[in-house]
C-alpha positions as CSV (number, residue, x, y, z in Angstrom):
1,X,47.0,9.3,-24.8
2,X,47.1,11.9,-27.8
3,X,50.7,14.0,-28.0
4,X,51.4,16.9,-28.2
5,X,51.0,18.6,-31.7
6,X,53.7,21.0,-33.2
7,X,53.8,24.1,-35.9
8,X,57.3,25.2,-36.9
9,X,57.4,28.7,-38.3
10,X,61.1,29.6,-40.1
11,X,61.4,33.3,-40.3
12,X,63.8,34.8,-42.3
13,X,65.4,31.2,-42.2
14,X,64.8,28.0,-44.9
15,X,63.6,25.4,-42.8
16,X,66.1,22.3,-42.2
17,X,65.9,18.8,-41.5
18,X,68.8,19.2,-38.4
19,X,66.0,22.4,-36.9
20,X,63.2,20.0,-37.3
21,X,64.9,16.7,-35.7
22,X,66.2,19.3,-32.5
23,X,62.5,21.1,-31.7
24,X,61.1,16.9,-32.1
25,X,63.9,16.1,-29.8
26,X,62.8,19.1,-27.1
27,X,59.1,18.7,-27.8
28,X,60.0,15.5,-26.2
29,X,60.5,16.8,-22.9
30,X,56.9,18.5,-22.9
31,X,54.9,15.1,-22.8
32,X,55.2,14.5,-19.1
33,X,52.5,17.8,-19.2
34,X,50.5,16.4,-21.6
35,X,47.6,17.5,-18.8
36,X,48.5,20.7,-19.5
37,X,49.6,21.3,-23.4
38,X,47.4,20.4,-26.2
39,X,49.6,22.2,-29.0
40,X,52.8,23.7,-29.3
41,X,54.1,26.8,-32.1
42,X,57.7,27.2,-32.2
43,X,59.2,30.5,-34.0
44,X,62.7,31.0,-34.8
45,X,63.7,34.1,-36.5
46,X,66.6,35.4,-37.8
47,X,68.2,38.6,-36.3
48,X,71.2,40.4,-38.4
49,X,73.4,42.6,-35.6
50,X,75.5,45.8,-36.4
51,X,78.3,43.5,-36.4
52,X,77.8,41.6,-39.7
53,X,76.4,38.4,-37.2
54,X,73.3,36.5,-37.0
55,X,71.7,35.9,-33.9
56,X,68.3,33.4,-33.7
57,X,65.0,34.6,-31.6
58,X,63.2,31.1,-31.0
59,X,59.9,31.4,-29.0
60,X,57.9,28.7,-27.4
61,X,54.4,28.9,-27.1
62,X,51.5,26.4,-26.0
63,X,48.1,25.8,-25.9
64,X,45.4,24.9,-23.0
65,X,43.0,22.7,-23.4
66,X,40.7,26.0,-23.9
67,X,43.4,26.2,-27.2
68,X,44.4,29.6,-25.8
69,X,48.4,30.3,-26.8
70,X,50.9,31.4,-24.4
71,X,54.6,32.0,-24.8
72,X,56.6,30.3,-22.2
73,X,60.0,30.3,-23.9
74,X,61.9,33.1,-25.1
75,X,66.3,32.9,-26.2
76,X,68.2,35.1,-28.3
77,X,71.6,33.3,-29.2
78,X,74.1,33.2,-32.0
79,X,73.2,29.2,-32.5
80,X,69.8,28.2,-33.8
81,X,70.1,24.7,-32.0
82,X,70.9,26.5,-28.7
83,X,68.2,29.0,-28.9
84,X,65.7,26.6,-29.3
85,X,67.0,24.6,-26.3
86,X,67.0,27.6,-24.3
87,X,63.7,28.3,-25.3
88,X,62.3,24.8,-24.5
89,X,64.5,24.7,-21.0
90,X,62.1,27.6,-20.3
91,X,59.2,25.9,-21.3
92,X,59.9,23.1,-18.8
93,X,60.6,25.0,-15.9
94,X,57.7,27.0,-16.8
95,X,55.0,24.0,-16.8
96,X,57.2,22.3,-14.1
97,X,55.9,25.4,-11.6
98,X,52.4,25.3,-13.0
99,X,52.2,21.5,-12.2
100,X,53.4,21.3,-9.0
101,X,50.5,24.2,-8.2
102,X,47.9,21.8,-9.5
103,X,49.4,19.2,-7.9
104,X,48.9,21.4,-4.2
């Protein structure tokens, strides 16, 4: 069994070891759909606000085996690391539903 490949794109953001290690750590949870995912991009973007804050847009996107892309996860939140955990929490639930289908 092959896993499931990742692309990182940092926009607006240098790329960091601690962003890296926590989109590994929630790629994790998409091998269980293996069946279903042959590739994964992740995006994270930075958003400046009127307010002088920074807000992160992560989204989560995946490829069939026909290597069409999708996004299945989308977050906006003040915290990188909790955008892309949002954004992968979406992903899950997402390819949860699809694989129960197949499964009926």
């Amino acid at each position: 069994m092959m896993g499931i490949g990742m692309e990182i794109l940092f926009l607006g953001l240098p790329g960091t070891a601690w962003l890296e290690s926590e989109a590994a750590i929630q790629l994790l949870r998409l091998q269980p759909y293996h069946f279903l995912v042959t590739d994964c991009r992740l995006s994270i973007r930075t958003q400046g606000q009127p307010s002088g804050n920074t807000s992160y847009e992560v989204c989560v996107e995946i490829a069939n085996r026909t290597d069409v892309f999708r996004r299945i996860g989308h977050c906006i939140l003040d915290s990188a690391e909790a955008a892309i955990r949002c954004a992968f929490n979406k992903a899950v639930r997402f390819l949860e539903t699809v694989a129960t289908r197949e499964d009926g």
